[in-house]
N, C-alpha and C positions, 0 to 999 in steps of 0.2 A: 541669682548667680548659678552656673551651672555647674556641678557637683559629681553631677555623674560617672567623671575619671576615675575620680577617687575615692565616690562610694560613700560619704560621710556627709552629712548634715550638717549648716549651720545655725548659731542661733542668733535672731536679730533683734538689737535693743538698739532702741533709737536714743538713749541717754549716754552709750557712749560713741564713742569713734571708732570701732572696730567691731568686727563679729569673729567671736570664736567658736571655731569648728569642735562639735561634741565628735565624741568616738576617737579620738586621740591622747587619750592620756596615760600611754601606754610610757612607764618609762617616767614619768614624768615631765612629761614633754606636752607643750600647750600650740597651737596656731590660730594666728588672728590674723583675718583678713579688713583690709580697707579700701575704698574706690575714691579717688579726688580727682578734681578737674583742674590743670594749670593753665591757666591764661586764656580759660574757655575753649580751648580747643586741644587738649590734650588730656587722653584718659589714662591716669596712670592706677596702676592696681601692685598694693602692699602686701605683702605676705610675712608675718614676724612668727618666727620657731621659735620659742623660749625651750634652751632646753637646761634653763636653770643657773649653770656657768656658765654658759653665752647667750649669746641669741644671732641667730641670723636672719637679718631682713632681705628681702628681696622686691625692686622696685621696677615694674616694668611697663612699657608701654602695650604691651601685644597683649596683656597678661599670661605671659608666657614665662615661667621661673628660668631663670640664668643662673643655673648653679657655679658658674665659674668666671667669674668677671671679668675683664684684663684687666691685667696688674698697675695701670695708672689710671685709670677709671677715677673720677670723680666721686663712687660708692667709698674707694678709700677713702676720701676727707671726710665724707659723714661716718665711718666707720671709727674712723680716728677721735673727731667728734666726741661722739657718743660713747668710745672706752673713756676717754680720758674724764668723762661726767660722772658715769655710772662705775667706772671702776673694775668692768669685767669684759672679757672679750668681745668685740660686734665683727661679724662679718656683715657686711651689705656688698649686694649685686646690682647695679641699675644697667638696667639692659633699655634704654633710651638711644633714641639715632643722635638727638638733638645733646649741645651741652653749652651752658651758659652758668656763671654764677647765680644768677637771680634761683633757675632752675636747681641748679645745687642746693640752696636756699631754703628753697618750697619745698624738697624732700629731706630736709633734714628737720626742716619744720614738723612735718606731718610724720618724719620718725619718733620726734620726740613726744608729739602727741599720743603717738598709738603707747609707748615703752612708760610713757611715767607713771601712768597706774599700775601696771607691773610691779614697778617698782615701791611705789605705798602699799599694794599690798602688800608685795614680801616683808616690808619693814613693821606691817601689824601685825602678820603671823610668827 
């Protein structure tokens, strides 16, 4: 992955589903990057900010960050989703041209995959 924008290293363990970027933990604030393939022909690239009381994901196809969604965006319903699970704010972006439920699906899938270890650790610490 190419890093060079933003100057920070990632670290890659193939036992989980995410890599988090060292050199960010300023604040206490974490980012985890992830890469999935939908339907074999779509690259979609994950980005999840914990910054502790929230988290914001961003799912994109370009892997380009969409800091600003539209406001019915199908990011909502995974955003909705995943408050009403975890119990603290989510923002999510999906900046995808396509949109189908199946699709909606798959990325609320692979959100909840990258966030629930997050969440067992904070409940061991």
């Amino acid at each position: 992955m190419n890093t060079e924008c933003c100057q920070y290293s990632e670290k890659k363990n193939s036992s989980v589903a995410f890599s988090q970027e060292t050199g960010i933990k300023e604040n206490d604030i974490n980012v985890y990057r992830s890469h999935k393939i939908y339907m074999g022909y779509l690259d979609l690239y994950f980005c999840v900010i914990d910054f502790k009381e929230t988290i914001f994901i961003s799912a994109d196809a370009d892997n380009i960050i969409c800091l600003v969604g539209e406001p019915h965006s199908y990011g909502n319903d995974v955003a909705n989703l995943l408050s009403m699970k975890f119990k603290i704010p989510f923002y999510v972006s999906v900046n995808v041209d396509e949109s189908d439920e199946n699709l909606t699906n798959f990325i609320f899938s692979n959100c909840l995959e990258m966030i629930k270890p997050l969440f067992e650790n904070r409940e061991k610490n």
